[in-house]
KEPAKOL-660596 format. One record per residue (C-alpha): x, y, z. Coordinates in Angstrom, 1 decimal. Example, Ala and Ser with C-alpha at 12.3 -4.5 7.8 and 13.67 -1.06 7.14 Angstrom:
REM residues 2
<X = 12.3 | Y = -4.5 | Z = 7.8>
<X = 13.7 | Y = -1.1 | Z = 7.1>
REM end
This chain:
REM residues 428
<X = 106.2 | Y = -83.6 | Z = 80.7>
<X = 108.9 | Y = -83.2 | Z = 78.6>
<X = 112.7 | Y = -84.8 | Z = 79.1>
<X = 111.0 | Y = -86.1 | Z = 82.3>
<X = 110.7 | Y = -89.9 | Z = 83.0>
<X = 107.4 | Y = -91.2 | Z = 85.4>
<X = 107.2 | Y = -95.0 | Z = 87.1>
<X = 104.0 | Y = -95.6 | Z = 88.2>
<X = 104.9 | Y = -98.2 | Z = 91.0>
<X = 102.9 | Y = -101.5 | Z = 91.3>
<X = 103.7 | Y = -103.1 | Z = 87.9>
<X = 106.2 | Y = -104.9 | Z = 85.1>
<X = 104.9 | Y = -106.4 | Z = 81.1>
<X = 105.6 | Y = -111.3 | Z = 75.9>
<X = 106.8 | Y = -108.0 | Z = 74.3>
<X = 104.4 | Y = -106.2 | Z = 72.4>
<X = 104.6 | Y = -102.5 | Z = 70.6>
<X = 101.7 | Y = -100.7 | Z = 69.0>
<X = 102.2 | Y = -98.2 | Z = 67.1>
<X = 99.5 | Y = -95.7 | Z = 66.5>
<X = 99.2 | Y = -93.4 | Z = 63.3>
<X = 98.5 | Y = -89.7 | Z = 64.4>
<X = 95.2 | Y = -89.2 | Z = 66.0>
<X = 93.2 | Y = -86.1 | Z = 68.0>
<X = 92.6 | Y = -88.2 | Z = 70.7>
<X = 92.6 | Y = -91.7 | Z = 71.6>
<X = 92.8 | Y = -94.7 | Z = 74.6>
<X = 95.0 | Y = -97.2 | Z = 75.7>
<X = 94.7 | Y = -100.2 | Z = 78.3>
<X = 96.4 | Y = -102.7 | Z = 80.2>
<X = 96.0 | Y = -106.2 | Z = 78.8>
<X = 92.2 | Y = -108.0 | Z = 79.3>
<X = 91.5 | Y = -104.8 | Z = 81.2>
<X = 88.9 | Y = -104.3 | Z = 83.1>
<X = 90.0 | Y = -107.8 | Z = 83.7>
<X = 93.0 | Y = -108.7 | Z = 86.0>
<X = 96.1 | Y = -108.2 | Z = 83.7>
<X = 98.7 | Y = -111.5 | Z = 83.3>
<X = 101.7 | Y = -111.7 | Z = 84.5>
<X = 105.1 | Y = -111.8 | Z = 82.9>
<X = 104.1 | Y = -109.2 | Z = 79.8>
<X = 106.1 | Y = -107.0 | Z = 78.8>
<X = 104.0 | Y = -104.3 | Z = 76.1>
<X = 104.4 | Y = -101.0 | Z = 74.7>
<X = 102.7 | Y = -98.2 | Z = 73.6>
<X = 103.9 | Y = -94.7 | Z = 71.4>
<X = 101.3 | Y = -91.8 | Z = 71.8>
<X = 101.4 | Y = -90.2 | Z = 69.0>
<X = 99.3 | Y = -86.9 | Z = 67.9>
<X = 99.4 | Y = -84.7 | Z = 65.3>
<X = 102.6 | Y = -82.6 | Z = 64.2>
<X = 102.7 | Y = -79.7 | Z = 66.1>
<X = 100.6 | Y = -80.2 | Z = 69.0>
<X = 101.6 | Y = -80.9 | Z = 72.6>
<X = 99.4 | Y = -84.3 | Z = 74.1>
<X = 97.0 | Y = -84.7 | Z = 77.5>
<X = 97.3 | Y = -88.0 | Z = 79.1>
<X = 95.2 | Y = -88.9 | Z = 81.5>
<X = 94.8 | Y = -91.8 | Z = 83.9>
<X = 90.8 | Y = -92.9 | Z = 84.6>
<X = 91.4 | Y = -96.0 | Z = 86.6>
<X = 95.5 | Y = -97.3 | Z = 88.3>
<X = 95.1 | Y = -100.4 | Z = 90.2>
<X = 98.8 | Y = -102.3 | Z = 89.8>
<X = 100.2 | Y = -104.6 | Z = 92.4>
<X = 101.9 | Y = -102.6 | Z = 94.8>
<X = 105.8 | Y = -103.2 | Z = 95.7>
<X = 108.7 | Y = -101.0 | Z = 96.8>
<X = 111.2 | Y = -99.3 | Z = 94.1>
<X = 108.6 | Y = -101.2 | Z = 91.4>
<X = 110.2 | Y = -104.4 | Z = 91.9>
<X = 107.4 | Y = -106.8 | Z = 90.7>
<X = 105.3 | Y = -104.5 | Z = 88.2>
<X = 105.6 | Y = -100.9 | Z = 86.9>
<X = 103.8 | Y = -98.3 | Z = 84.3>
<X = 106.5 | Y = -96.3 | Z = 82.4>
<X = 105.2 | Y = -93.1 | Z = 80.9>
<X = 108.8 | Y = -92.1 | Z = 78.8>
<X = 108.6 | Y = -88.2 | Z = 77.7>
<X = 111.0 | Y = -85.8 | Z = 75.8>
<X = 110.9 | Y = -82.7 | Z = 73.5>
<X = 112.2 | Y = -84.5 | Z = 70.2>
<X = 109.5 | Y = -87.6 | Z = 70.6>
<X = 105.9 | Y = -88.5 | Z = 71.2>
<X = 105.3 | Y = -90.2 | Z = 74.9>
<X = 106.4 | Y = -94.0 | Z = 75.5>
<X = 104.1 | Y = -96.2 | Z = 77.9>
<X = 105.5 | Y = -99.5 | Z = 78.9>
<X = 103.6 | Y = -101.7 | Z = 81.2>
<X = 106.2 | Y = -104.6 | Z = 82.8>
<X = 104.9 | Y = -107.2 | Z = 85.1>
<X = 106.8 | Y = -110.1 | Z = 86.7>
<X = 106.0 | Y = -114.0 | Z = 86.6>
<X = 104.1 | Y = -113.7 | Z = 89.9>
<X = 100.2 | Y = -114.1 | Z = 89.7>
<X = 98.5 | Y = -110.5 | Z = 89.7>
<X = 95.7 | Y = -111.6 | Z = 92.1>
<X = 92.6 | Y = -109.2 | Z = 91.3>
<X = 94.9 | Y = -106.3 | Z = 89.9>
<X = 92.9 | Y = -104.6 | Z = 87.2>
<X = 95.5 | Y = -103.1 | Z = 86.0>
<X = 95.0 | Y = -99.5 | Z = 83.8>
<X = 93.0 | Y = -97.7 | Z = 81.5>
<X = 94.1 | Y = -94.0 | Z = 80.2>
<X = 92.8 | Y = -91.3 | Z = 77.4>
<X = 95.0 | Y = -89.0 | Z = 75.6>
<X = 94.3 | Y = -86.3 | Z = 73.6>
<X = 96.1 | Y = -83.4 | Z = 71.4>
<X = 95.8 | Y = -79.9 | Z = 72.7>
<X = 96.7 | Y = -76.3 | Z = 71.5>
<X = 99.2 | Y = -76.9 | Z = 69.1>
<X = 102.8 | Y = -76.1 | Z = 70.5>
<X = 104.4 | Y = -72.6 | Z = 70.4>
<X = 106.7 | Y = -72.4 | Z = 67.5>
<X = 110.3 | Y = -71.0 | Z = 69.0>
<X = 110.4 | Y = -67.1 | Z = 67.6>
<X = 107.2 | Y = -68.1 | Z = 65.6>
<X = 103.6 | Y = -69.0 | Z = 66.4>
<X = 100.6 | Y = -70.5 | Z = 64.6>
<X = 97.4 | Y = -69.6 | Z = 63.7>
<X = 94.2 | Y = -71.3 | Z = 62.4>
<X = 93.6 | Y = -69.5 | Z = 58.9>
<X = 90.8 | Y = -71.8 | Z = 58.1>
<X = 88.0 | Y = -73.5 | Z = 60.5>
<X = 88.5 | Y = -73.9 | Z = 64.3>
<X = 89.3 | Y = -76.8 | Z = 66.8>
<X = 90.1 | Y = -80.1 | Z = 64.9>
<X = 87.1 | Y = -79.5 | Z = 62.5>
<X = 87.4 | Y = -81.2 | Z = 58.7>
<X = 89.0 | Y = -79.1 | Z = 56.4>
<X = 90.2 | Y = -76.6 | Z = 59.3>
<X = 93.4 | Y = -75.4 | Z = 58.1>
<X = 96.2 | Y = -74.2 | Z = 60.0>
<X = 99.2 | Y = -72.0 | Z = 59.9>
<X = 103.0 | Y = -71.7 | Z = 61.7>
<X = 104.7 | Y = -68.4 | Z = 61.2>
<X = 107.9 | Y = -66.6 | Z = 61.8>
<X = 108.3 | Y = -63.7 | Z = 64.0>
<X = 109.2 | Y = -61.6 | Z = 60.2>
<X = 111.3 | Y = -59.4 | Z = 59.8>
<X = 113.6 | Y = -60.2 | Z = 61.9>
<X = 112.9 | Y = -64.6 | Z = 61.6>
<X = 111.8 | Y = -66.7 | Z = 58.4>
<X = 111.5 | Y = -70.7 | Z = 57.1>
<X = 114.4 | Y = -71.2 | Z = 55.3>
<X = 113.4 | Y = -72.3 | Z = 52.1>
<X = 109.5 | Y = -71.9 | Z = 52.2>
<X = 107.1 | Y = -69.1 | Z = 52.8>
<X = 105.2 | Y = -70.4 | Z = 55.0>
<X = 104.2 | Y = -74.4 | Z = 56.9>
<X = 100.5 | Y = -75.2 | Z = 56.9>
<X = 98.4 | Y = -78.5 | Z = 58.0>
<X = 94.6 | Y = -78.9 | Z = 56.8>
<X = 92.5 | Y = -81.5 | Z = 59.3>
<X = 91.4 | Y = -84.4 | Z = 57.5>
<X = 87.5 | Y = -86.5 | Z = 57.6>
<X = 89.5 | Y = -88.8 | Z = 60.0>
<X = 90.7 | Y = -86.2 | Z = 62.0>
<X = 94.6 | Y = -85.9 | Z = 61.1>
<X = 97.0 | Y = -83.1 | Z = 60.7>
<X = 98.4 | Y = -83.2 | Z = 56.8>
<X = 101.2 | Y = -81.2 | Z = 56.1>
<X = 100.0 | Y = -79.3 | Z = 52.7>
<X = 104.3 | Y = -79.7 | Z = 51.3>
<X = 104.1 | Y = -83.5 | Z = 52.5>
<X = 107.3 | Y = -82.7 | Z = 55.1>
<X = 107.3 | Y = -84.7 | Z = 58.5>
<X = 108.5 | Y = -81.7 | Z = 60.5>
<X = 107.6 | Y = -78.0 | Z = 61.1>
<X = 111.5 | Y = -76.1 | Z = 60.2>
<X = 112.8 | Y = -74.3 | Z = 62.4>
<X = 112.5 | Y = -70.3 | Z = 62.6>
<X = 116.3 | Y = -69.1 | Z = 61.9>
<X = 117.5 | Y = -64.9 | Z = 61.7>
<X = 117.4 | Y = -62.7 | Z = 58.5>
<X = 120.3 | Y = -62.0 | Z = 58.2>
<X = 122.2 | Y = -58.9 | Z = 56.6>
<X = 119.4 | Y = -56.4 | Z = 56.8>
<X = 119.4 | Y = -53.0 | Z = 57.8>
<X = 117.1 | Y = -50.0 | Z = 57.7>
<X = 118.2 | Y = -48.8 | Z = 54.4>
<X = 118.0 | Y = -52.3 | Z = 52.2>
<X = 114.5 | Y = -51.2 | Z = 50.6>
<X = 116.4 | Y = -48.7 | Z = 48.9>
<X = 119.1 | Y = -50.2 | Z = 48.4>
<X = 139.1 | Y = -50.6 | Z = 66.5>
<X = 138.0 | Y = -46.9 | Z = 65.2>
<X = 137.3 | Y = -45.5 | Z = 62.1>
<X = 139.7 | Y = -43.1 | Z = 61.3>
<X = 138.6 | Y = -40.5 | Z = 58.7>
<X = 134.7 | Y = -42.2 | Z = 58.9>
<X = 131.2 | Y = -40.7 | Z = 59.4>
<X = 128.9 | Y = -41.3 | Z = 61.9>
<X = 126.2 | Y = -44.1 | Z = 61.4>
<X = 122.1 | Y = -43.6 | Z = 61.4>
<X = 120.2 | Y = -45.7 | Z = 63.7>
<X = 119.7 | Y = -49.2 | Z = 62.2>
<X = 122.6 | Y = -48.5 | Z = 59.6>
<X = 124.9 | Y = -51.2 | Z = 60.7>
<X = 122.8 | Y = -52.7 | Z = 63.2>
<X = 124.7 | Y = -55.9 | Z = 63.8>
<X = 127.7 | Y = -53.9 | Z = 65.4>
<X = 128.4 | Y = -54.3 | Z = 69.3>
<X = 130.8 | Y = -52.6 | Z = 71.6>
<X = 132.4 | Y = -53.5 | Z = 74.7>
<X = 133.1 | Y = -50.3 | Z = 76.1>
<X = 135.2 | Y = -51.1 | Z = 79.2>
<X = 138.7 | Y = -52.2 | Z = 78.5>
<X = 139.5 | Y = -53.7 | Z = 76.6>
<X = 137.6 | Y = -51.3 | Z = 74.4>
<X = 137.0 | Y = -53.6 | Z = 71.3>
<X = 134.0 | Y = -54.1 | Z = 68.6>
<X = 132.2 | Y = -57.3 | Z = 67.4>
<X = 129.9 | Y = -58.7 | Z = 64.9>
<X = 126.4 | Y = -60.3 | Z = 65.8>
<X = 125.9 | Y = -63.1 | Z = 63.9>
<X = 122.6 | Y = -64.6 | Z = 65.3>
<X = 120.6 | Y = -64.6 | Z = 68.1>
<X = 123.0 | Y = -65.5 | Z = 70.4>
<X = 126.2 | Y = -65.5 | Z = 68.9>
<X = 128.8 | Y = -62.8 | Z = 67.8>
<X = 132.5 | Y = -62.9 | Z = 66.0>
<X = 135.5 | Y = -61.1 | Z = 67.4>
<X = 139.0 | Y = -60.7 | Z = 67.2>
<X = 141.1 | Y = -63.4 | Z = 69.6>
<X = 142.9 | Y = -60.5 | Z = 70.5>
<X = 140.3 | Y = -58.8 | Z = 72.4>
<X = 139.0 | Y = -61.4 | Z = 74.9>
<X = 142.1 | Y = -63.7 | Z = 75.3>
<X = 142.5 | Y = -64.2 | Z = 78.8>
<X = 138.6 | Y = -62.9 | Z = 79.6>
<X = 136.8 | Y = -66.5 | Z = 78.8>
<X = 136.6 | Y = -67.0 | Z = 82.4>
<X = 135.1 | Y = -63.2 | Z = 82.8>
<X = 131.5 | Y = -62.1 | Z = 82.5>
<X = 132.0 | Y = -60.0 | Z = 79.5>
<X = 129.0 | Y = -57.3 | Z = 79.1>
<X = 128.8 | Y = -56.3 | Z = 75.2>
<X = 126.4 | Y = -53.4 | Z = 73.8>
<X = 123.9 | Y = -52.8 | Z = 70.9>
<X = 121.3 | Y = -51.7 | Z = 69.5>
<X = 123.5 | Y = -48.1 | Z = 69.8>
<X = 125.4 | Y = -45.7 | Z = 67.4>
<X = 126.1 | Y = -43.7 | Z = 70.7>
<X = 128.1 | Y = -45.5 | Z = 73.1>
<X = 127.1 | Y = -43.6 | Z = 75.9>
<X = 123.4 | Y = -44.2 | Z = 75.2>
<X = 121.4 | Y = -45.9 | Z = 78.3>
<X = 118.8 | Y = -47.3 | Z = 75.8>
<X = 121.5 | Y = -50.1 | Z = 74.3>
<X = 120.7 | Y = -53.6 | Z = 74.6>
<X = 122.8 | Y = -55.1 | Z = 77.0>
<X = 124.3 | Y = -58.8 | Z = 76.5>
<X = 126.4 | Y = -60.4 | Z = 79.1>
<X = 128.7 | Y = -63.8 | Z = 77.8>
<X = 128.0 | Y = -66.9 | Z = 78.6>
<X = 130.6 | Y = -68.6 | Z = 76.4>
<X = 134.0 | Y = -67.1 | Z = 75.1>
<X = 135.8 | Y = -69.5 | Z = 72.3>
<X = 139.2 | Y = -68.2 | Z = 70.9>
<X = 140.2 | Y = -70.4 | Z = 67.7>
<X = 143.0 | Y = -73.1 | Z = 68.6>
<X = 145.6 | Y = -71.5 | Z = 66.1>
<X = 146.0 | Y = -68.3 | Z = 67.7>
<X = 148.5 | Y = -67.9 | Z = 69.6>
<X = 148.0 | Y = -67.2 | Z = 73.2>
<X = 150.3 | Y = -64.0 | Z = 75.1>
<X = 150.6 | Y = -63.2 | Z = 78.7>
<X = 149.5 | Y = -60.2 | Z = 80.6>
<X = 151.3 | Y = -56.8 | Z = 79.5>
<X = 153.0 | Y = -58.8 | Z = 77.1>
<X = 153.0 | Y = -57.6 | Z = 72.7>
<X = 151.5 | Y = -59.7 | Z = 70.6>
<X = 153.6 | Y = -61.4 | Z = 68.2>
<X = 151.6 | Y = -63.3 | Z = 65.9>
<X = 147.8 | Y = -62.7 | Z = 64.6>
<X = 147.5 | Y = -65.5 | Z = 62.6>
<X = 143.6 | Y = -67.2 | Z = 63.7>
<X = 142.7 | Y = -63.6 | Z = 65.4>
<X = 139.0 | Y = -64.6 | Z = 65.7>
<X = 136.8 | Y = -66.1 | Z = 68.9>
<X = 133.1 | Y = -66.8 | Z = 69.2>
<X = 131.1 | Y = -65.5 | Z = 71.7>
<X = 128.3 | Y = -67.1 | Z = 73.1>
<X = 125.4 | Y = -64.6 | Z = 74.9>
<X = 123.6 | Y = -65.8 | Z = 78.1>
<X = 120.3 | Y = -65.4 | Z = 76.8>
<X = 118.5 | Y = -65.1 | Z = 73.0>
<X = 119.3 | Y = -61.4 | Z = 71.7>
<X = 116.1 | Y = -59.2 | Z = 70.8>
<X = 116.5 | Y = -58.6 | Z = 67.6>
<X = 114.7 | Y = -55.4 | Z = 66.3>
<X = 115.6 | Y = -52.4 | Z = 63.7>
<X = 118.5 | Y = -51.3 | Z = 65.5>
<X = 120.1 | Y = -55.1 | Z = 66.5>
<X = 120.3 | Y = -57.7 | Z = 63.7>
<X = 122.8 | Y = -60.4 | Z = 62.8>
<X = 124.9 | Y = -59.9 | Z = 59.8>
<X = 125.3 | Y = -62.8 | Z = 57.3>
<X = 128.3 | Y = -64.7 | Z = 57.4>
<X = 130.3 | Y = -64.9 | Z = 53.8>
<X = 130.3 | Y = -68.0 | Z = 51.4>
<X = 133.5 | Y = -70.0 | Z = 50.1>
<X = 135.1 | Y = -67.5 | Z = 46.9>
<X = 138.6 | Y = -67.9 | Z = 45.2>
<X = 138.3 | Y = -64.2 | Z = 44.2>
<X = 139.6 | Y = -61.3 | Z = 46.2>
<X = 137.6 | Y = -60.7 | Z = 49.5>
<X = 135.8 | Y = -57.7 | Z = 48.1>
<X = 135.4 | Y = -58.5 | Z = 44.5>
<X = 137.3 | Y = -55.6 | Z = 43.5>
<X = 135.3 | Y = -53.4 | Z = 44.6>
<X = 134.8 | Y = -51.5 | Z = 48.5>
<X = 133.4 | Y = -52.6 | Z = 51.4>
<X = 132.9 | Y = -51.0 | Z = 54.9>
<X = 134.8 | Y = -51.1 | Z = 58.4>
<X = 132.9 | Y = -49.7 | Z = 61.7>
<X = 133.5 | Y = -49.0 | Z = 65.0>
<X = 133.5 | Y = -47.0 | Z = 67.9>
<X = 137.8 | Y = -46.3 | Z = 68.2>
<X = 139.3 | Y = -43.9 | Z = 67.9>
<X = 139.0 | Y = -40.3 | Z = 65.8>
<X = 140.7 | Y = -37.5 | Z = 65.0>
<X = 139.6 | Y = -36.1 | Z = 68.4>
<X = 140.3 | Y = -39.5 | Z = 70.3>
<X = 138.1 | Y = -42.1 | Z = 70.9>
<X = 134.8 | Y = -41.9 | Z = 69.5>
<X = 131.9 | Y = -42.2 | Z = 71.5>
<X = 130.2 | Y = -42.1 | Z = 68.1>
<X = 129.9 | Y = -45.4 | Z = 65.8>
<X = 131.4 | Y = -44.2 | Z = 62.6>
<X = 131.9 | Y = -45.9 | Z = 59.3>
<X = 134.7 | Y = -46.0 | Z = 56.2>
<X = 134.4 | Y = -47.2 | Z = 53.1>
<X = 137.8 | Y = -49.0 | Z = 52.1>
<X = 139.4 | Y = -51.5 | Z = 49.0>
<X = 141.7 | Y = -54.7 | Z = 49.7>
<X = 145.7 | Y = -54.4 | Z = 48.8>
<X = 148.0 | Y = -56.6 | Z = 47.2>
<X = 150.7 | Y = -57.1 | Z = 50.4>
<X = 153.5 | Y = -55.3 | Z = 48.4>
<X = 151.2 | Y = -51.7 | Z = 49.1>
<X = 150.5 | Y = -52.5 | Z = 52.7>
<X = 153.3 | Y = -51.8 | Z = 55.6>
<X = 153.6 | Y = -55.6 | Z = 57.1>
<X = 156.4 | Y = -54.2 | Z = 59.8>
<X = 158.3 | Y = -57.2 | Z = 61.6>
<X = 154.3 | Y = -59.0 | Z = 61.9>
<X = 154.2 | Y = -62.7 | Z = 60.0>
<X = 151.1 | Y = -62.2 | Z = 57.6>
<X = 149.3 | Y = -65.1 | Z = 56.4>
<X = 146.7 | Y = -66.5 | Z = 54.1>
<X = 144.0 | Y = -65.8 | Z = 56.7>
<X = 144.7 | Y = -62.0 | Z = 56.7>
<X = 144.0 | Y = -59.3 | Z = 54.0>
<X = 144.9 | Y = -56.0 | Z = 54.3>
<X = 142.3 | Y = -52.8 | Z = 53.3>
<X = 142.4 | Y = -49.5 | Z = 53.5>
<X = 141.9 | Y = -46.2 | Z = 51.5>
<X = 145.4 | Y = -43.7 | Z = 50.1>
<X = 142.5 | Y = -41.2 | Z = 48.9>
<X = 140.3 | Y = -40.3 | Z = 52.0>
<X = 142.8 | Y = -42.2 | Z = 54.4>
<X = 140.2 | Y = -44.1 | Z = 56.4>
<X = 141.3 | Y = -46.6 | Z = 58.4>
<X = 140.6 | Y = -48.9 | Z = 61.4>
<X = 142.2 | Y = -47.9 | Z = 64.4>
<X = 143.1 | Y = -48.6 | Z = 68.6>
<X = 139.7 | Y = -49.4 | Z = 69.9>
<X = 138.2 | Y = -50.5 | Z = 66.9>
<X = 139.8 | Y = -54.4 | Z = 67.3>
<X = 137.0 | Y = -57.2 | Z = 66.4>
<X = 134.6 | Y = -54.8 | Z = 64.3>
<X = 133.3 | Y = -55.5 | Z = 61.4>
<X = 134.6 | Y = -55.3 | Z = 57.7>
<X = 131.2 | Y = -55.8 | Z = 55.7>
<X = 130.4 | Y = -56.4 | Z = 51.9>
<X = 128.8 | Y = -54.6 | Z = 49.6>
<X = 129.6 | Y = -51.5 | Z = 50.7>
<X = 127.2 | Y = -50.0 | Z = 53.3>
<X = 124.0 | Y = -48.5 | Z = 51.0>
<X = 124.7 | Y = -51.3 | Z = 48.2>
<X = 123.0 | Y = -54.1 | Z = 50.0>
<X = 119.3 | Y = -56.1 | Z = 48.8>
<X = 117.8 | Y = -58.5 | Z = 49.9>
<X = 119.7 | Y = -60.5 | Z = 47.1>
<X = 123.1 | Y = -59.9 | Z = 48.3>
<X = 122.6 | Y = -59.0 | Z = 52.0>
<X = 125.4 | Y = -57.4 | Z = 54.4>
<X = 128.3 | Y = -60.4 | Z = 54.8>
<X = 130.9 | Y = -59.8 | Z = 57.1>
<X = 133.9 | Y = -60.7 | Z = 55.6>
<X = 136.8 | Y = -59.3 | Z = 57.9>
<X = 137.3 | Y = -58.9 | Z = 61.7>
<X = 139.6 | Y = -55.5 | Z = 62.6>
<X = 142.5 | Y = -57.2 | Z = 63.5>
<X = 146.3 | Y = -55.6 | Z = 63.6>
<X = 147.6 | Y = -52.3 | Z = 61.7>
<X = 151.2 | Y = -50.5 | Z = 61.8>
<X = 151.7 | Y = -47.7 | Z = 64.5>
<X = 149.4 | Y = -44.3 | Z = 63.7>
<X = 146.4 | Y = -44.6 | Z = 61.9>
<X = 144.7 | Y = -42.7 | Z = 58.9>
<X = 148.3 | Y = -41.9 | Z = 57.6>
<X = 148.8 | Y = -41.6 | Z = 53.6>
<X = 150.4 | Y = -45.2 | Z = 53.2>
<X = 148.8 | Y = -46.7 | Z = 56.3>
<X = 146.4 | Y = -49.8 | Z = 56.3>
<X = 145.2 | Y = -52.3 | Z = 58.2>
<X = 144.8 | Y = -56.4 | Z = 58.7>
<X = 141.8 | Y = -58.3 | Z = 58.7>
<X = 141.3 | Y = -61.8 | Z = 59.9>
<X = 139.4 | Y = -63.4 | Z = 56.5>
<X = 136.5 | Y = -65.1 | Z = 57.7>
<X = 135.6 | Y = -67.2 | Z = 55.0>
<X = 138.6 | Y = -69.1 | Z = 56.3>
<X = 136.8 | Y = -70.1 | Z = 59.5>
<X = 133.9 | Y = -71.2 | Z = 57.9>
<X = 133.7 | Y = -74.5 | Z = 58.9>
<X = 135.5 | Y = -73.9 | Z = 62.4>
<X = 132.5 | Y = -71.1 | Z = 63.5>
<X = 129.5 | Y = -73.6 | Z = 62.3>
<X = 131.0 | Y = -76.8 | Z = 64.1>
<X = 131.5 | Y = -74.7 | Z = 67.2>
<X = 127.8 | Y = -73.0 | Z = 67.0>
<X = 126.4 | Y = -76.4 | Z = 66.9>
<X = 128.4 | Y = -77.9 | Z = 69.2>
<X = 128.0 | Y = -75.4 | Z = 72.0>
REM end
């Protein structure tokens, strides 16, 4: 019944709301019912049952005064997902006659599914005293953010008591970071190839543009700007869940949304991009990604003053280019952030939401084909579950050749698009 609205023609109601604490079941009547109701009232009911479960109403007797499009009287029954159901009885200032006017029950059923969750009774059955019950996250891949675990124990009068005292059940949101190997703690030139579940929050788009991106939840990845500009019109179909791109087992994710940041700056058709400044863009997937061992989201970074990578390495992936051409592999690098004056900045403006990465020693690099792939902190085998995977650049924009001896690339920093990805998550 939710977001839905029912008049029950044949009515309209001195105003009048009661409000009801939490119950298992309960009853609510016109006014003198089973007598004939008065007229002019206006009165209000909110069905309430306990946190968590859905509610049954049910009508035993309907006897209003009938009139077309509810013109003289009228039963309301007001429904949505965020509140309890609303009755409101109206009746005009004309004499009822005999009209009895309503009597209904209500009662709460199976508690409601919890979204990538569930519940379970871990104590008792039913609505029994003392019965205890339990909502859960789909784990690994889901969790309560900030407690274990939500549980309501059935009181002697039959109500639902959260055991932490909080009014609402939290939602279930993504683990984020994670990859097969925590519990032990554009192309990549020069990198190795990856091990199922390694760098599971990588995707590919493997028709051209030929371009990588970064799942950050369950529907949402980061890319470069680059990549899609001009294609947010265009049903973009993006792979994971692979480290072969020409694997039929991926899981395939077709766009629903594509948002480039305001600040880059746009380019025509066949025409060289000037300026990466802002080379990032959300996308949006048409339906919730299954996330399993092979597809997870990768944390976004926090708010630092020091270097992007700490002075220490990180990792870049993709499925660009090799030695060989482009992969079909998805290989890894391990590379270090440079001060501008060792990077090759060409006629390119650089700004402060760019940093530049690379390695003189093994010459690993990101490449053609690897634009909008990840560049992820700690480097890949260092992550815990206390410092999971962050992504903290997007492949952006390099000088011509790639893997040479003085050759590195640009990254879009992310932790300068902070606020900019959450408002647009949550607005869209």
């Amino acid at each position: 019944m939710a977001g839905n609205v029912l008049i029950i023609c044949l009515l309209w109601a001195c105003v009048s709301v009661c409000e009801r604490e939490p119950a298992m079941f309960g009853e609510v009547s016109s006014p003198q019912y089973p007598q004939p109701y008065p007229a002019d009232i206006l009165e209000e009911w909110d069905l309430e049952v306990p946190q968590g479960y859905q509610i049954q109403l049910k009508f035993n007797h309907l006897d209003i005064e009938p009139s077309p499009n509810c013109y003289h009287d009228s039963l309301i029954v007001m429904s949505d997902k965020k509140v309890s159901p609303w009755l409101i009885f109206l009746t005009d200032d004309s004499k009822p006659k005999s009209h009895m006017g309503f009597n209904a029950s209500y009662q709460a059923v199976d508690p409601k599914p919890l979204l990538n969750g569930g519940v379970r009774f871990i104590k008792g059955s039913n609505n029994e005293y003392h019965s205890v019950i339990e909502y859960y996250c789909n784990e690994p891949y889901y969790t309560f953010e900030g407690t274990p675990n939500v549980r309501y124990t059935c009181s002697e009068d039959q109500k639902w008591t959260a055991d932490d005292n909080k009014d609402s059940i939290p939602p279930c949101v993504t683990v984020c970071g994670m990859n097969t190997e925590v519990s032990f703690g554009a192309r990549v030139f020069g990198g190795m190839p990856a091990r199922p579940g390694q760098i599971p929050w990588q995707l590919l788009h493997r028709s051209a543009p030929r371009g990588g991106a970064s799942l950050i939840s369950d529907y949402w990845a980061l890319t470069a700007a680059q990549l899609v500009d001009r294609y947010e019109n265009t049903n973009m179909t993006w792979l994971g869940g692979i480290i072969d791109g020409q694997d039929k087992n991926q899981v395939t994710m077709e766009t629903e949304k594509i948002i480039i940041h305001p600040n880059y700056t746009r380019v025509g058709k066949g025409k060289e991009q000037k300026n990466f400044d802002s080379d990032i863009a959300l996308i949006k997937m048409s339906a919730r990604v299954p996330l399993g061992p092979n597809i997870r989201p990768v944390c976004l970074p926090k708010k630092t003053h020091e270097s992007v990578m700490e002075g220490t390495m990180g990792t870049i992936s993709g499925f660009g280019g090799f030695e060989r051409g482009i992969s079909k592999l998805l290989r890894y690098g391990h590379v270090q952030e440079y001060p501008l004056d060792k990077c090759e900045l060409g006629d390119l403006p650089v700004t402060e939401n760019m940093f530049c990465a690379g390695d003189d020693v093994k010459s690993v690099d990101s490449c053609t084909g690897d634009a909008g792939s990840p560049l992820f902190f700690p480097m890949l085998g260092y992550g815990t579950k206390e410092q999971p995977y962050e992504l903290r650049g997007i492949v952006s924009w390099g000088p011509r050749g790639c893997g040479n001896e003085y050759s590195k690339s640009f990254y879009t920093k992310v932790q300068n698009y902070l606020d900019w990805i959450r408002e647009t998550m949550e607005n869209n």
